[in-house]
N, C-alpha and C positions, 0 to 999 in steps of 0.2 A: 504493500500500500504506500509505501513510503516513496516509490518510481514518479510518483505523480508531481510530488514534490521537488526532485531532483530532476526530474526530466526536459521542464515546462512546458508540460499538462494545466496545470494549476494555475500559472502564469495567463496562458492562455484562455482560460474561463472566468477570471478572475482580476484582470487587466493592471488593477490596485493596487491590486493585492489587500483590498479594505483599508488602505489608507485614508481615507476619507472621514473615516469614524472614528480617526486615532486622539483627536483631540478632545472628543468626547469622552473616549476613554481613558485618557493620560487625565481628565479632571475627577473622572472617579477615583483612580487611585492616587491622583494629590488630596483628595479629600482625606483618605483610609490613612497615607503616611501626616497629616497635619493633625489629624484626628488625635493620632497617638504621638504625637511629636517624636518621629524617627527622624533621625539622621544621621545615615548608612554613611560609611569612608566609600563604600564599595556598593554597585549594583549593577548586576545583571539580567538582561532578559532572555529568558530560553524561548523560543521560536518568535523572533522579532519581527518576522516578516519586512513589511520597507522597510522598518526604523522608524516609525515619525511618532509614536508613542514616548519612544525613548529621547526623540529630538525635543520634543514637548516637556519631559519630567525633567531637565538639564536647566530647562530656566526656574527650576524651582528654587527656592531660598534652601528650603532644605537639603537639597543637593548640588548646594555651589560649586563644594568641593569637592565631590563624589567622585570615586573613577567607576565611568559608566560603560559598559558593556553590550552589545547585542551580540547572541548565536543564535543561526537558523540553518538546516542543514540542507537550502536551497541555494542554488549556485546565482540562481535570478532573483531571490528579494533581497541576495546583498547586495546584488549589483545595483537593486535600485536606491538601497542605503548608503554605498559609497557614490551615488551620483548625485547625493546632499553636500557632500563636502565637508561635514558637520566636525570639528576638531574635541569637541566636548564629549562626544561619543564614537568608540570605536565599534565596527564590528567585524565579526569572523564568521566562515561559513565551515563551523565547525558542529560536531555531536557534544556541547558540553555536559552531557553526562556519559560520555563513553569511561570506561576504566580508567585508560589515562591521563584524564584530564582531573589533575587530586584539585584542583584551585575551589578556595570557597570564599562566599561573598557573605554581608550584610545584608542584603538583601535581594533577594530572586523573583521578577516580575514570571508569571507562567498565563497569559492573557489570551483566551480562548484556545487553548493548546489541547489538553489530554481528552478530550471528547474526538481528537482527529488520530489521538495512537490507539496500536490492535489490542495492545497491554496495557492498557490504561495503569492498573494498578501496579504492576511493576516499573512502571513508569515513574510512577507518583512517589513510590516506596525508595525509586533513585534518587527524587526532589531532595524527597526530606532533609538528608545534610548537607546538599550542595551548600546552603545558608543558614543564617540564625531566622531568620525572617521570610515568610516566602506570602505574596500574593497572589492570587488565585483567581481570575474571571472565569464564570462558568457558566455557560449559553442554559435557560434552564428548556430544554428543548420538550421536557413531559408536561402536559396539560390536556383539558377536556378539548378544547379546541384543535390539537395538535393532532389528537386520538381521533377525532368523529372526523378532520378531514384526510388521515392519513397522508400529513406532513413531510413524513420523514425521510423519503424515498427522495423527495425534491433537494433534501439539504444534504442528503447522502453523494449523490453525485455531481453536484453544482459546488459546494465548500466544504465538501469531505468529511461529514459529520459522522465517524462510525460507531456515538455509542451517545446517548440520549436522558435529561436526567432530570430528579424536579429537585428543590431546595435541599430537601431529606437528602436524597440517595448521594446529592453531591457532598454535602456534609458529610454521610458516612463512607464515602469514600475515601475521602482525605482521614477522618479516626482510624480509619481499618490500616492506612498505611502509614502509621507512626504520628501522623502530626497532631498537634495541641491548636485546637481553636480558639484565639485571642478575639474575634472579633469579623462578623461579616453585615452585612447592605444588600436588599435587592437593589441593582441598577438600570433603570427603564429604559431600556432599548431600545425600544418602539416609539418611544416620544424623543427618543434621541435621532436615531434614522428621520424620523417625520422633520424634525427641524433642521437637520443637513439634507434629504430629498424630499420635502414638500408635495403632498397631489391630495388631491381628493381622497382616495380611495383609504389613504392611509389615513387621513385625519379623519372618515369613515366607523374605523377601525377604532381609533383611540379614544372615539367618546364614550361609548360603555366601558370602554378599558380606566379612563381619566373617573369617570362614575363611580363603579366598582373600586379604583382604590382608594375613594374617600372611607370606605366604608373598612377593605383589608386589604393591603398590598399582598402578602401571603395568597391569601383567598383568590384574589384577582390573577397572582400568575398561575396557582394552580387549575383555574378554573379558564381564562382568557389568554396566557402566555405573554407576551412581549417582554417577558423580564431576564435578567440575569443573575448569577453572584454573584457578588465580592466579597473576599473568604481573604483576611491577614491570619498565618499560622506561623508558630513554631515549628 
């Protein structure tokens, strides 16, 4: 499964690479490390895709001084990282979690990633000491809507989704494979696409969604979807 990755395949369907949404995402997780006032010497992101997550958390206060990192082990979303130029962050198209690489960081960004490996769990169970710190975006791709329209197939072969989750099962995921839950966020997704691509259809979509989460954010993504996680662990 990984060929797709390394071949551009993925490139190819996916032109972005989701960069577009990186800034929406780099303000979730400035939220998560402001939250808890971290200030990593060191931070890494495992599957960085462009970079522009990581170009985005470089102007943080918090991480003036950080040496910042991306690995992705596609030969095409570093290329489109080093075509930033960006001195603040490096990246490498390396497996940093293969055996030989002992390096550990302060902090380990993992942002929509293990829902696209075959091993999730041993995946995860590699995570755990890369860092002291690691954060976690997690697509919550199970809900009643996801189910009645049978979803899944579309995000399977379009952005490589091969393993599908709701709040719970991501949480126990991450316990089952060593790590301490410090703190996690749904992060709304779907009002975050709606406000970088704009249409009807989607703003359609988000008024019972906007509705429903007056009432339970939980409740509404198990029930409506468009949510995420954000999961800060040990």
């Amino acid at each position: 499964m990984t060929d797709r990755y390394t071949s551009g395949d993925y490139l190819e369907q996916n032109q972005s690479w989701h960069a577009e949404d990186s800034a929406w995402k780099a303000a979730q997780i400035a939220r998560m490390i402001e939250t808890h006032r971290l200030a990593p010497a060191s931070v890494a992101e495992l599957g960085c895709g462009a970079g522009e997550i990581l170009i985005e958390l470089s102007r943080l206060d918090a991480l003036k001084n950080a040496r910042i990192e991306g690995y992705d082990i596609s030969p095409q979303a570093i290329a489109l990282c080093q075509a930033h130029g960006v001195e603040r962050a490096k990246f490498y198209c390396e497996d940093l979690l293969r055996d030989a690489h002992t390096e550990t960081f302060d902090l380990m960004l993992v942002i929509d990633v293990f829902e696209h490996v075959p091993d999730y769990l041993g995946f995860l169970e590699k995570c755990r000491p890369k860092a002291d710190y690691k954060i976690y975006h997690i697509p919550l791709g199970i809900h009643v809507s996801s189910v009645l329209r049978n979803a899944f197939l579309q995000s399977r072969y379009t952005v490589g989704h091969l393993h599908y989750f709701s709040a719970e099962s991501a949480l126990a995921a991450l316990r089952d494979t060593g790590h301490e839950i410090v703190d996690y966020f749904y992060t709304d997704v779907a009002l975050g696409v709606f406000r970088q691509h704009p249409s009807l259809k989607r703003a359609a979509a988000n008024i019972p969604r906007w509705l429903f989460s007056k009432i339970s954010v939980p409740l509404t993504a198990r029930i409506l979807g468009g949510y995420s996680l954000l999961a800060l662990t040990k």
